[in-house]
TORKOL-4160 file (C-alpha; in steps of 0.2 Angstrom, whole numbers, padded with zeros to 4 digits, m for minus):
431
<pt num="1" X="m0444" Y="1134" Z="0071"/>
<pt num="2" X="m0450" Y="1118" Z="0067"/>
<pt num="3" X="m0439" Y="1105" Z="0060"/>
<pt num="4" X="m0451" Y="1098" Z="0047"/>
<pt num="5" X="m0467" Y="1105" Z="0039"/>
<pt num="6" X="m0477" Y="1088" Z="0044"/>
<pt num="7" X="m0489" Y="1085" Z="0059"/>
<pt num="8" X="m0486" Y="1082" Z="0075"/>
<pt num="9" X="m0487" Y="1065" Z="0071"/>
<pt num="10" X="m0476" Y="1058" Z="0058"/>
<pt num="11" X="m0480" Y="1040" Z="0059"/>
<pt num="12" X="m0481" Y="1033" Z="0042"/>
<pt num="13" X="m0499" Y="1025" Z="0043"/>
<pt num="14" X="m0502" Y="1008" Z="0031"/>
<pt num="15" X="m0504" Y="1014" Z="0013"/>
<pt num="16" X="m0494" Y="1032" Z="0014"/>
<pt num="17" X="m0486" Y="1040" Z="0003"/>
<pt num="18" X="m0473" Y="1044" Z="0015"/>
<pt num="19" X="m0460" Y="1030" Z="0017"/>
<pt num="20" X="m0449" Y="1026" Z="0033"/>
<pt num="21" X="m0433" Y="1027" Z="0020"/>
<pt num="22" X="m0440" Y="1042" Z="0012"/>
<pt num="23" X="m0445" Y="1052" Z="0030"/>
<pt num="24" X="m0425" Y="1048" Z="0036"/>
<pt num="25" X="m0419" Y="1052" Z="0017"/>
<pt num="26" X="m0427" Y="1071" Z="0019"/>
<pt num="27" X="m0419" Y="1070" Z="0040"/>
<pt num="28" X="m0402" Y="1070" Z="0033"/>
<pt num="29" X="m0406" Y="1083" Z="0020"/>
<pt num="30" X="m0412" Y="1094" Z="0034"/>
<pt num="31" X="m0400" Y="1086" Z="0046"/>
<pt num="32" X="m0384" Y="1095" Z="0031"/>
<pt num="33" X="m0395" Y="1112" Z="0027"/>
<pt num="34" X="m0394" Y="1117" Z="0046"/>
<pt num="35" X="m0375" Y="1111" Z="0048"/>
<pt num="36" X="m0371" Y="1126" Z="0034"/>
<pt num="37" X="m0383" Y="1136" Z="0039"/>
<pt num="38" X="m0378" Y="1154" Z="0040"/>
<pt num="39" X="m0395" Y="1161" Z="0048"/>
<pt num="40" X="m0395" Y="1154" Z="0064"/>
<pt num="41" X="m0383" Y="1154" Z="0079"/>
<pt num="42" X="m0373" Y="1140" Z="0084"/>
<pt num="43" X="m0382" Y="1134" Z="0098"/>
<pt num="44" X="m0398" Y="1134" Z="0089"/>
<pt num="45" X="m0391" Y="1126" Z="0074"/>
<pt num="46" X="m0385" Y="1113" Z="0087"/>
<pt num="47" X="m0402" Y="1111" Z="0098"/>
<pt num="48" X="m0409" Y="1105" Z="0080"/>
<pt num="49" X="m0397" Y="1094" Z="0077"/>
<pt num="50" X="m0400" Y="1084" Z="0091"/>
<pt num="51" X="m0418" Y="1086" Z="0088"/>
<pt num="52" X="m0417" Y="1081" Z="0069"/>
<pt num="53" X="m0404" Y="1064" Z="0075"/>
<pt num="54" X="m0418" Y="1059" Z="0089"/>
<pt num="55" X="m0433" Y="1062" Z="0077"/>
<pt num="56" X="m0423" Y="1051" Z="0064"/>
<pt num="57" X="m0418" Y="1037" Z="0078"/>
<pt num="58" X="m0437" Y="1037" Z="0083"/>
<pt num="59" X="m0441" Y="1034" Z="0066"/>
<pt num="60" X="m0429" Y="1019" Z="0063"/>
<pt num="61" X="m0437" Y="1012" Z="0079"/>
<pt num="62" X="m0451" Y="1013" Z="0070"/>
<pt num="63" X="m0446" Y="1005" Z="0057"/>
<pt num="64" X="m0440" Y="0990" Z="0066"/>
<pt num="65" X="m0456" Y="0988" Z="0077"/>
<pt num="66" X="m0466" Y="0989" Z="0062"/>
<pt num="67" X="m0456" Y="0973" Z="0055"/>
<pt num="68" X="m0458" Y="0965" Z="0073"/>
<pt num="69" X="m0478" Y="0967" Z="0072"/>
<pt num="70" X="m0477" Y="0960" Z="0055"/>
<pt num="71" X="m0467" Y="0946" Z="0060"/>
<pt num="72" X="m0475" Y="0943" Z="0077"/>
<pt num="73" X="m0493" Y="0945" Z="0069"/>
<pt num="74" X="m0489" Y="0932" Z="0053"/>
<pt num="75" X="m0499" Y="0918" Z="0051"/>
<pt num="76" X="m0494" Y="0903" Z="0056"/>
<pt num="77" X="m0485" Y="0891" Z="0041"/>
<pt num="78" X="m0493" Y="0880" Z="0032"/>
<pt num="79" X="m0487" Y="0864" Z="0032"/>
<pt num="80" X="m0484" Y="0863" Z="0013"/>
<pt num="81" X="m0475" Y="0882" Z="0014"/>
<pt num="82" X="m0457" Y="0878" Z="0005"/>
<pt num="83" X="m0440" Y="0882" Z="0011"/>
<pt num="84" X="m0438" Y="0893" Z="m0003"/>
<pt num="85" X="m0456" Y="0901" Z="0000"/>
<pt num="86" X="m0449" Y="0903" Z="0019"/>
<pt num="87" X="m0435" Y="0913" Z="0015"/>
<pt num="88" X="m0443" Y="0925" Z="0002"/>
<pt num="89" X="m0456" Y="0928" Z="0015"/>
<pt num="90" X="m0438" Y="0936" Z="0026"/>
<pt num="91" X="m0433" Y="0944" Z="0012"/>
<pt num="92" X="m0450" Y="0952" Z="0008"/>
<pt num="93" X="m0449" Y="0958" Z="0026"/>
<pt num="94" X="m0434" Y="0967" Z="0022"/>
<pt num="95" X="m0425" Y="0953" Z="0035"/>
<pt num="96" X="m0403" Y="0956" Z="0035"/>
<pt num="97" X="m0396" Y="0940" Z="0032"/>
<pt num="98" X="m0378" Y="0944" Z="0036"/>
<pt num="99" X="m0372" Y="0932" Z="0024"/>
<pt num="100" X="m0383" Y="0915" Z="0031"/>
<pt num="101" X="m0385" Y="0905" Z="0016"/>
<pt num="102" X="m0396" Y="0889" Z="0009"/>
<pt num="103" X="m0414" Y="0884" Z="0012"/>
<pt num="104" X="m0411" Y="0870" Z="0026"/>
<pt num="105" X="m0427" Y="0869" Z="0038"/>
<pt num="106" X="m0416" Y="0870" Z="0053"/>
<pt num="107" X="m0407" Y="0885" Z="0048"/>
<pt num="108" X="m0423" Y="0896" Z="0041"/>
<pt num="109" X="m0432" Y="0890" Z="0059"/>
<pt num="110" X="m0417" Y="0899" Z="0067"/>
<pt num="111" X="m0418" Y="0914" Z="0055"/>
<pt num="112" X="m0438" Y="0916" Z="0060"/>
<pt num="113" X="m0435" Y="0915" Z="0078"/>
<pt num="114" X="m0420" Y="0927" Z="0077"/>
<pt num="115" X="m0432" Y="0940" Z="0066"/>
<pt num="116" X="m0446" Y="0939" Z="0081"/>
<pt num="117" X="m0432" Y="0939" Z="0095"/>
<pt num="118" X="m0419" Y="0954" Z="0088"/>
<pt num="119" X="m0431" Y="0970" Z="0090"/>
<pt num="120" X="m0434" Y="0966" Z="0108"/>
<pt num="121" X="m0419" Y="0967" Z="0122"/>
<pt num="122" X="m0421" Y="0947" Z="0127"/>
<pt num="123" X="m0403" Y="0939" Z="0129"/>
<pt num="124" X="m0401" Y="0926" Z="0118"/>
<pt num="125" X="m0392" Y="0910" Z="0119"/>
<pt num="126" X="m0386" Y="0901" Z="0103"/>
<pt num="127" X="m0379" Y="0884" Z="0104"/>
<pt num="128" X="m0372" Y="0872" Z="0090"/>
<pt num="129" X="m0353" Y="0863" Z="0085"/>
<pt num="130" X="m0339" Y="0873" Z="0083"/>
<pt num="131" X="m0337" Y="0881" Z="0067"/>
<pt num="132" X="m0359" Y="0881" Z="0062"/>
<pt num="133" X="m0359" Y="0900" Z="0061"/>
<pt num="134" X="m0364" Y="0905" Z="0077"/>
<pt num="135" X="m0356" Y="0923" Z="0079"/>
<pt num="136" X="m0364" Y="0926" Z="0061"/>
<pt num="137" X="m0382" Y="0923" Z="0067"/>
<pt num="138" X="m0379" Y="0937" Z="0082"/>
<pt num="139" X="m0374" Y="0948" Z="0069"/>
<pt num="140" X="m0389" Y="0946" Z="0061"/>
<pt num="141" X="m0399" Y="0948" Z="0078"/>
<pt num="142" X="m0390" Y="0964" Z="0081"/>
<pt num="143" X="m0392" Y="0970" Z="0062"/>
<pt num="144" X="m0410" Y="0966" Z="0062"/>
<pt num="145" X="m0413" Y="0974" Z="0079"/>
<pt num="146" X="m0416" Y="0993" Z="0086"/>
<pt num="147" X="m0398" Y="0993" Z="0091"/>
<pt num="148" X="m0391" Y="0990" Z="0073"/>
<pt num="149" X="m0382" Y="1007" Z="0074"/>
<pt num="150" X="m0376" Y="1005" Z="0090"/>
<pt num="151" X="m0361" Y="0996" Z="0097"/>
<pt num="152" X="m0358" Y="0977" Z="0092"/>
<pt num="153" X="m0344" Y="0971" Z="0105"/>
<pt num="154" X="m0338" Y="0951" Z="0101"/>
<pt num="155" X="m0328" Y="0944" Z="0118"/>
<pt num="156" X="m0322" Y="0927" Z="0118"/>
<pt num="157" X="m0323" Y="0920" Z="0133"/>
<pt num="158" X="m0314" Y="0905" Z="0133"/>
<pt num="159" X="m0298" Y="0918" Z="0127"/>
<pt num="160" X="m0297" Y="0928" Z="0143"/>
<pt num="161" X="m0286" Y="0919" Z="0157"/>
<pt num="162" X="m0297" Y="0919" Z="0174"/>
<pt num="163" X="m0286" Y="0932" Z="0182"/>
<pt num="164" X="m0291" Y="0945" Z="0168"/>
<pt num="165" X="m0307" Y="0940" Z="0166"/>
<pt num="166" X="m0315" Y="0953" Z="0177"/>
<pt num="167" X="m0305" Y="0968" Z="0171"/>
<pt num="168" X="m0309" Y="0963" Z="0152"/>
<pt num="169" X="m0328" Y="0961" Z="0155"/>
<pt num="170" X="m0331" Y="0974" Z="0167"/>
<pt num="171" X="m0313" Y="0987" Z="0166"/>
<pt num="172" X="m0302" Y="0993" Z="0181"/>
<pt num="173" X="m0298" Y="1009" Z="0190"/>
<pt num="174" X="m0280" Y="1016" Z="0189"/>
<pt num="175" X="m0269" Y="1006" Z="0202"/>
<pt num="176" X="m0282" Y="0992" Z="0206"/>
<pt num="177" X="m0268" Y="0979" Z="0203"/>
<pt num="178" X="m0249" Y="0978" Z="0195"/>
<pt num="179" X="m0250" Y="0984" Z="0178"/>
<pt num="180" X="m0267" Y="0997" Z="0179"/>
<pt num="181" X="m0258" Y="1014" Z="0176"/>
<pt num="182" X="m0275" Y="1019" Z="0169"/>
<pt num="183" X="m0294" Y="1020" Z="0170"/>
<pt num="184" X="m0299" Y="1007" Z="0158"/>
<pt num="185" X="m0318" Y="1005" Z="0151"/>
<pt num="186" X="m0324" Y="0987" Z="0150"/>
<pt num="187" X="m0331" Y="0977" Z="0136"/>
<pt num="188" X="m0349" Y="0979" Z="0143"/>
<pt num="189" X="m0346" Y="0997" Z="0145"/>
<pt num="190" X="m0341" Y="1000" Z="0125"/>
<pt num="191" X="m0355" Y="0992" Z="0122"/>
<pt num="192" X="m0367" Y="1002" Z="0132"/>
<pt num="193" X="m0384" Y="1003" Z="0120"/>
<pt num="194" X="m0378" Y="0991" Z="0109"/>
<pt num="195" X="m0375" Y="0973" Z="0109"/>
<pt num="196" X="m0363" Y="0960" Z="0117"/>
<pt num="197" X="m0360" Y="0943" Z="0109"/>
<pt num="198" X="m0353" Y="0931" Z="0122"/>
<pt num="199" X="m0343" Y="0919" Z="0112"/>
<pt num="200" X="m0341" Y="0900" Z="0121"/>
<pt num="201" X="m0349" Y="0906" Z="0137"/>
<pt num="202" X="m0348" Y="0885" Z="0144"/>
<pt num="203" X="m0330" Y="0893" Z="0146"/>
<pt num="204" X="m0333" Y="0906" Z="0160"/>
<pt num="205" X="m0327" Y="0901" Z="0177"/>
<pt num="206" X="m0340" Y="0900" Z="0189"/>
<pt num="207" X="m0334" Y="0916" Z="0197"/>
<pt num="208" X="m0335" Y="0927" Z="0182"/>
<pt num="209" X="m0353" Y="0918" Z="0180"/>
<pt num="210" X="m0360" Y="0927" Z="0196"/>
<pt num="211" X="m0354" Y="0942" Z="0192"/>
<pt num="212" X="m0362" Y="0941" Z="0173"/>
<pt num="213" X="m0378" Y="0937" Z="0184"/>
<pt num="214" X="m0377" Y="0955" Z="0191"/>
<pt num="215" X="m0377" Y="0962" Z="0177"/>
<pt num="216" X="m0394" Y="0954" Z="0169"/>
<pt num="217" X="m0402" Y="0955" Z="0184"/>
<pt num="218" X="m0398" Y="0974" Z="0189"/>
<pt num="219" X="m0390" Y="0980" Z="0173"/>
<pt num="220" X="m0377" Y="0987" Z="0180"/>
<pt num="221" X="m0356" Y="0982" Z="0183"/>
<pt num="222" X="m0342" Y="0987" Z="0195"/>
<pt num="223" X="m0326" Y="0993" Z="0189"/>
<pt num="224" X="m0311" Y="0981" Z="0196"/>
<pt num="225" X="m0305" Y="0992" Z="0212"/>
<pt num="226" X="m0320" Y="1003" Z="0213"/>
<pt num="227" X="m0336" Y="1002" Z="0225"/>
<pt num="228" X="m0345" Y="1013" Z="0211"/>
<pt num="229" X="m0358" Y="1004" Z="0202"/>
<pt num="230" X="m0360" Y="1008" Z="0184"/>
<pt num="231" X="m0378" Y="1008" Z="0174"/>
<pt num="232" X="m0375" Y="0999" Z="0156"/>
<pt num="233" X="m0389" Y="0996" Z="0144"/>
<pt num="234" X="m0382" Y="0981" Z="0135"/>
<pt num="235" X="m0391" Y="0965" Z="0123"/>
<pt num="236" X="m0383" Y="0950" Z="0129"/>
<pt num="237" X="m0382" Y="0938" Z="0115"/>
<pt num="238" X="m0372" Y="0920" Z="0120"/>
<pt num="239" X="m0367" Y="0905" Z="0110"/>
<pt num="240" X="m0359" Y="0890" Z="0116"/>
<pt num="241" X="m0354" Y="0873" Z="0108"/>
<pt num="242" X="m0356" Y="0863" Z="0122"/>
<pt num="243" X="m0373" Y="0855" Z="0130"/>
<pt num="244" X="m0374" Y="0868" Z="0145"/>
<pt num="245" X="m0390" Y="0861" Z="0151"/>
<pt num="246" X="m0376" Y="0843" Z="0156"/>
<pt num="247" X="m0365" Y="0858" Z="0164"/>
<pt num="248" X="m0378" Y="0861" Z="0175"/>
<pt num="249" X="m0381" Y="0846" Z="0180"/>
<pt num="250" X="m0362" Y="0843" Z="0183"/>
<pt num="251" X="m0360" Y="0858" Z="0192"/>
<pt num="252" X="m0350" Y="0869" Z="0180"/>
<pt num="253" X="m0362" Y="0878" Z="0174"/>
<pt num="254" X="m0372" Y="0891" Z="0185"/>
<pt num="255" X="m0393" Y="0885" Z="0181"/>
<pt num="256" X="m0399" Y="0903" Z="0187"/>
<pt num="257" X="m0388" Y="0910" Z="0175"/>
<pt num="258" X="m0394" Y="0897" Z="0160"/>
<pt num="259" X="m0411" Y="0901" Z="0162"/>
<pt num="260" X="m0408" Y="0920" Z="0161"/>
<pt num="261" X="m0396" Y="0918" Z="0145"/>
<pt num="262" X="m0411" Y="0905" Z="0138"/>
<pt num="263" X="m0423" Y="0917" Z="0136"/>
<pt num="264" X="m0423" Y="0916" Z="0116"/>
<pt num="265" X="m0414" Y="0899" Z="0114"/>
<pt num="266" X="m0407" Y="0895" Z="0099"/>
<pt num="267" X="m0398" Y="0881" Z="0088"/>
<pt num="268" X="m0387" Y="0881" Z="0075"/>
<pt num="269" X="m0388" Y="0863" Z="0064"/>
<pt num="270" X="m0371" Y="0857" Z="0059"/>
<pt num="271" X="m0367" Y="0859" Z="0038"/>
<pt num="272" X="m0368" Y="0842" Z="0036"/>
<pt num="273" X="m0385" Y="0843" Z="0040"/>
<pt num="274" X="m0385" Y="0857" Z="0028"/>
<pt num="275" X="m0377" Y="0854" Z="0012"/>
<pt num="276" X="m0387" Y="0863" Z="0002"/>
<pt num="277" X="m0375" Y="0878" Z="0008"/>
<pt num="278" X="m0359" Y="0869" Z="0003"/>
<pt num="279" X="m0359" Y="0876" Z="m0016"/>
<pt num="280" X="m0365" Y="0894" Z="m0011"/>
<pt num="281" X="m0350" Y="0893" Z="0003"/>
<pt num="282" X="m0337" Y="0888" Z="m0010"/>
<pt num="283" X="m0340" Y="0901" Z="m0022"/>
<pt num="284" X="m0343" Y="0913" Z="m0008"/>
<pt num="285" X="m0325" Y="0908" Z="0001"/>
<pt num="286" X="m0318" Y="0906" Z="m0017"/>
<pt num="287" X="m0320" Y="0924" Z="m0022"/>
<pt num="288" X="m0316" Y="0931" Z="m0003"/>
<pt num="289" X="m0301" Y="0921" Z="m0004"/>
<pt num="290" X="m0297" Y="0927" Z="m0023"/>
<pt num="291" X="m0299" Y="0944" Z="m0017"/>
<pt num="292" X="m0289" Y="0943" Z="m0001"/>
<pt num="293" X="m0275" Y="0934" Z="m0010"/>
<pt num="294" X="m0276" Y="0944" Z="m0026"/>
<pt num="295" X="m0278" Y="0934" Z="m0039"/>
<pt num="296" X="m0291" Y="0924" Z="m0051"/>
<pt num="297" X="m0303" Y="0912" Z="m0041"/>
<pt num="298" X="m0296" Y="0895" Z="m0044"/>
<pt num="299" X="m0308" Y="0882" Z="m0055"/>
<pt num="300" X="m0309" Y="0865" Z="m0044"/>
<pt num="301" X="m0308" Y="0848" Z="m0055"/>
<pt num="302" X="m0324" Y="0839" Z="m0054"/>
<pt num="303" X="m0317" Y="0827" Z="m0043"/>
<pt num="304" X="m0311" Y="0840" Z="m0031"/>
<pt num="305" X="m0329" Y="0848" Z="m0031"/>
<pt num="306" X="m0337" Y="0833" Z="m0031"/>
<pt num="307" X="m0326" Y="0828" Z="m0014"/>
<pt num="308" X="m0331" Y="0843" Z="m0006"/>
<pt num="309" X="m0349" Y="0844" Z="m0009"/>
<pt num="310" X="m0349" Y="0827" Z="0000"/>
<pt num="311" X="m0337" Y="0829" Z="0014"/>
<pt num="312" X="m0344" Y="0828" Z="0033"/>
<pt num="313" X="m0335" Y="0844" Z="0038"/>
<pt num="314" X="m0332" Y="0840" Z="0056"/>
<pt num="315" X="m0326" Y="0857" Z="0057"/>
<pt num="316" X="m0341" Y="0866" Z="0048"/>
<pt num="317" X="m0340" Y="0883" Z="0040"/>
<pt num="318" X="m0325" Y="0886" Z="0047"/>
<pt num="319" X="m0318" Y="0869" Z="0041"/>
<pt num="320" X="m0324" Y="0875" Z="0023"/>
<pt num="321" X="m0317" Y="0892" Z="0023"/>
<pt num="322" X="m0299" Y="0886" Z="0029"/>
<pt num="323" X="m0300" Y="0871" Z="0015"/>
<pt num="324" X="m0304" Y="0882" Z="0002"/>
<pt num="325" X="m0292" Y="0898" Z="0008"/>
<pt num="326" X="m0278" Y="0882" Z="0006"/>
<pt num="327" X="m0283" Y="0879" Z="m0011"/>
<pt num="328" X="m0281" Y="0895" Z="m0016"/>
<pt num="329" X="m0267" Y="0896" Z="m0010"/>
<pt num="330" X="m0258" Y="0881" Z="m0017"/>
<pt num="331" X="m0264" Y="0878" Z="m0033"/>
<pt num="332" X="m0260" Y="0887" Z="m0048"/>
<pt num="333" X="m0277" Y="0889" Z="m0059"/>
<pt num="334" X="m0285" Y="0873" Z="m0058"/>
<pt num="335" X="m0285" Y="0864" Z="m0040"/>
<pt num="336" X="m0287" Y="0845" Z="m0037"/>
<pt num="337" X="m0289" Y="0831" Z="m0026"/>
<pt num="338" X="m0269" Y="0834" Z="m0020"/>
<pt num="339" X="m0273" Y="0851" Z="m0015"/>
<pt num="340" X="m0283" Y="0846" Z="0002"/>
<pt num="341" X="m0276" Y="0843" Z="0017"/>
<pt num="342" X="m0266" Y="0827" Z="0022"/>
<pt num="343" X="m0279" Y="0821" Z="0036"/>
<pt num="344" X="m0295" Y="0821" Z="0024"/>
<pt num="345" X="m0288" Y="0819" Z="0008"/>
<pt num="346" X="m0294" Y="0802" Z="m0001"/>
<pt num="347" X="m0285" Y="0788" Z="0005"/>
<pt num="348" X="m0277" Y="0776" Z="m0009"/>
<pt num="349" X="m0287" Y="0760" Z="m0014"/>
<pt num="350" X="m0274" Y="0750" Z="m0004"/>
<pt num="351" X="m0275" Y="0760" Z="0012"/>
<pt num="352" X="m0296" Y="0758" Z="0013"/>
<pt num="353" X="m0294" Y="0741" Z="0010"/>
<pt num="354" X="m0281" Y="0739" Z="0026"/>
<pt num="355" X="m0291" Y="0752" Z="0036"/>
<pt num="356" X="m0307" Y="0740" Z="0031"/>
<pt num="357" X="m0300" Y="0724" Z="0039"/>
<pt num="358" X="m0293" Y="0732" Z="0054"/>
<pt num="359" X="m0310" Y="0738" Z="0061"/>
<pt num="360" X="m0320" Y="0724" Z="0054"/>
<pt num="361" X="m0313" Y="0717" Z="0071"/>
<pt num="362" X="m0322" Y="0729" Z="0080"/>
<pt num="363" X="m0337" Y="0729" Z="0071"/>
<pt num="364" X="m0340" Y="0711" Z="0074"/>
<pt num="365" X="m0344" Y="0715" Z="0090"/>
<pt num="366" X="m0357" Y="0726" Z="0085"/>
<pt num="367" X="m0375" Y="0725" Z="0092"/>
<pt num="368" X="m0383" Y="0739" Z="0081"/>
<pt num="369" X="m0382" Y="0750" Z="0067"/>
<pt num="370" X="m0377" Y="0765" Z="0076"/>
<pt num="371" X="m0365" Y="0758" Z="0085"/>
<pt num="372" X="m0357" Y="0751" Z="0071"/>
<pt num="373" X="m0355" Y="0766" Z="0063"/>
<pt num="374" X="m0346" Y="0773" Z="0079"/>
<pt num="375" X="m0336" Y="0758" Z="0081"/>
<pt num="376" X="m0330" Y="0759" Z="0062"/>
<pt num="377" X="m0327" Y="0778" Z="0063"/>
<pt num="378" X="m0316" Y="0777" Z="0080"/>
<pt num="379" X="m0306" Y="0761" Z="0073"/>
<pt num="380" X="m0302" Y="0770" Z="0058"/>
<pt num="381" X="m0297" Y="0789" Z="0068"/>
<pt num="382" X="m0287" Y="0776" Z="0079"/>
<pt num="383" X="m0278" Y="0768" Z="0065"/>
<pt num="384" X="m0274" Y="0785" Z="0055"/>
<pt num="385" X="m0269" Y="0791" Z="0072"/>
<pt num="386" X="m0256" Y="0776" Z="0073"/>
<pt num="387" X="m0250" Y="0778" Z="0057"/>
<pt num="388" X="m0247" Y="0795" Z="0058"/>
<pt num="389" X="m0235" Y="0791" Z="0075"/>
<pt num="390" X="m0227" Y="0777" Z="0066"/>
<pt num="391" X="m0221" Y="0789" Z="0052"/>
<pt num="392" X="m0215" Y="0805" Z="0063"/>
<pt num="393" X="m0207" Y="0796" Z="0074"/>
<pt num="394" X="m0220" Y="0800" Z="0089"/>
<pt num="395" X="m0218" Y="0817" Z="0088"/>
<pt num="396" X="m0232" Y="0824" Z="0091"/>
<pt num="397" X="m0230" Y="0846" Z="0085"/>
<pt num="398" X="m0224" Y="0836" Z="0069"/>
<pt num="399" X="m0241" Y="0826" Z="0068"/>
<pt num="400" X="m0248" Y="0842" Z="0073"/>
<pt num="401" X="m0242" Y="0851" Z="0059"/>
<pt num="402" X="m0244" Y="0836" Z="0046"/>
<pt num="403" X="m0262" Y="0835" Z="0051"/>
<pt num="404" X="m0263" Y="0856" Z="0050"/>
<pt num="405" X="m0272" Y="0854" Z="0068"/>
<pt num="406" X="m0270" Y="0861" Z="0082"/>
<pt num="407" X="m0258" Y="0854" Z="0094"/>
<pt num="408" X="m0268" Y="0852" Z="0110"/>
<pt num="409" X="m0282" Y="0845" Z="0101"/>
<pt num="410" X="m0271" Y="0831" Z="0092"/>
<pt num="411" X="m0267" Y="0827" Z="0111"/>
<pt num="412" X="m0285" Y="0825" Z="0116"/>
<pt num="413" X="m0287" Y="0813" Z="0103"/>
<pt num="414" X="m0273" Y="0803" Z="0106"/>
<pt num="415" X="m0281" Y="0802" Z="0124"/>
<pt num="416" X="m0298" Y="0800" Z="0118"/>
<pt num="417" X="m0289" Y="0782" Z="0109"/>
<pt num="418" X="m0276" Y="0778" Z="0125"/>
<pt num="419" X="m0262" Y="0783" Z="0113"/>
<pt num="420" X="m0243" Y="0787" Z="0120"/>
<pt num="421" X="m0233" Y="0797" Z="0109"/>
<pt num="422" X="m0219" Y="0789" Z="0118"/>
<pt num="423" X="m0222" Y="0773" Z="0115"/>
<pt num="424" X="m0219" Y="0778" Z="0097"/>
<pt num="425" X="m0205" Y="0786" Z="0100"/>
<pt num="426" X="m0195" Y="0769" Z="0110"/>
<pt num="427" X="m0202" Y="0759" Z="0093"/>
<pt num="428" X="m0194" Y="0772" Z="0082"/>
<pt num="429" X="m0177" Y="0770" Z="0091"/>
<pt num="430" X="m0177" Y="0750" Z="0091"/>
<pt num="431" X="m0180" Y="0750" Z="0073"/>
């Protein structure tokens, strides 16, 4: 019995009437007739099943190969193509966008290399600032790649202390150390014919890095506490904020291990650079943050949404999202200005006017424009940072807290600026 009433070869050729969605579409009709059928035995009704779900995955193969000759095959751009001609030309090609926004060069140059790169198995290496997005653009790798029905497995791995590392990447046999009562599968193993997004890979120690290298170069991993090596068929996709070429230079960063993670290399520009996005993003977080809080989207004063548009963002997407998940929650149906955070809310006329003549000092010294403008910025983080002492008494979980940051990063900067809580705290008592 044959599964379908078509010729041996099923290929949809250019100009057929016979679709890819259409082909899958009469699969799964077949695929539920036989699951009911009363005429067959089990075991025959079963052996085409499996035929009808391989003849249906060799046909979504298909589909995504055909979209890899076409963009592979494109011609070249034209210099005077459009950002906005750019994306409809992904769009055309039925590209998943995974919820990447705006029409910013850098960001659609991304998208086009990502569309070449996702239906091959190449690892990919994404790099960018904290917060630009980089988990969403494997997404989209993985979505718009032959795997996108397969496994997508997200490890961080700057999360995992050193002495789980192994067990969590590559899994443990019963009694390999204190605390394995059980056979344990990795996270390369669940993700076996799928893909693996390797968030802040900068962060794996050098002796997790060698054992990652094992696994590109022989594609396959050990099991903590077991000799037996295990095959795994795995996409690698990495991302990183920090400059890993520097790493390698300073010895923290395996270079074998960059160039086989560099393959497809990729960078995420910060939003700043991209603020054509900010309006999309805040009506895209305003309505996910409605919906999550169960309420009406809040309407932003004109100030506020001025403000926003023109914020830096130092913390990207992310910085966005949390801003506007806080207005949500605070205000009642109309937000404003006193609705942001503390530590990038607009400061008082009065306060500019001090924080002006406080690094005027420094600026003095200047010798160029750029350094000028990392003179001011500095002076006026160092003098917010003071001020922020002087008024929680160098305390610095209640600075943490004031500022809605986290704790360890307030510390950096206070080191970053040669700041001692404690001298805050001796000026508070002698007051």
């Amino acid at each position: 019995m044959k599964i379908l009433d078509q010729p041996e070869d099923i290929t949809p050729q250019p100009g057929s009437a016979i679709s890819y969605a259409g082909l899958i579409e009469k699969i799964e009709i077949l695929r539920s007739t036989l699951r009911w059928s009363s005429k067959l035995e089990r075991p025959e009704i079963e052996k085409l099943l499996k035929q009808a779900s391989s003849l249906r995955d060799e046909v979504m193969q298909l589909s995504h190969k055909e979209r890899f000759v076409q963009a592979a095959t494109a011609e070249p751009k034209r210099v005077d193509q459009t950002p906005g001609a750019r994306r409809q030309g992904l769009l055309e090609r039925s590209f998943i966008f995974e919820g990447t926004f705006g029409d910013n060069p850098k960001l659609l140059e991304a998208l086009e290399i990502a569309e070449k790169a996702a239906p091959t198995d190449l690892p990919v290496l994404i790099d960018g600032e904290s917060g630009t997005g980089k988990e969403l653009m494997a997404k989209v790798i993985h979505a718009n790649g032959l795997r996108a029905d397969k496994p997508y497995i997200s490890v961080n791995c700057g999360a995992i202390p050193d002495n789980l590392l192994e067990s969590e990447l590559f899994g443990h046999k019963k009694g390999a150390f204190t605390g394995a009562s059980n056979d344990r599968k990795g996270k390369f193993e669940s993700a076996h014919t799928g893909t693996i997004f390797l968030d802040e890979i900068g962060e794996l120690p050098l002796s997790g890095q060698v054992k990652l290298l094992r696994v590109l170069e022989a594609h396959e991993i050990q099991r903590v506490g077991s000799d037996e090596p295990i095959g795994v068929d795995t996409r690698i996709v990495a991302a990183t904020n920090r400059n890993l070429r520097k790493s390698c230079e300073e010895g923290r960063f395996r270079e074998d291990l960059f160039y086989r993670l560099s393959v497809i290399h990729l960078t995420l520009p910060p939003l700043r650079e991209r603020r054509d996005e900010i309006a999309l993003l805040l009506a895209y977080f305003g309505d996910e943050a409605a919906a999550t809080l169960k309420r009406r989207p809040v309407r932003m004063s004109p100030r506020l949404r001025d403000f926003l548009k023109n914020y830096d963002y130092p913390g990207n997407i992310r910085e966005l999202r949390n801003v506007v998940y806080r207005i949500a929650c605070l205000a009642a149906d109309m937000a404003d200005i006193e609705h942001l955070p503390l530590d990038i809310r607009p400061k008082s006329a009065g306060m500019v006017a001090m924080n002006d003549a406080q690094v005027s000092v420094g600026i003095g010294g200047a010798t160029s424009l750029s350094e000028a403008k990392r003179t001011a910025s500095d002076e006026a983080e160092r003098a917010f940072l003071e001020r922020g002492l002087i008024e929680v008494g160098g305390t610095v979980a209640e600075l943490a807290r004031r500022f809605e940051m986290n704790r360890s990063h307030v510390q950096m900067l206070l080191k970053k600026h040669g700041l001692h809580s404690k001298d805050f705290r001796q000026r508070d008592k002698e007051g």
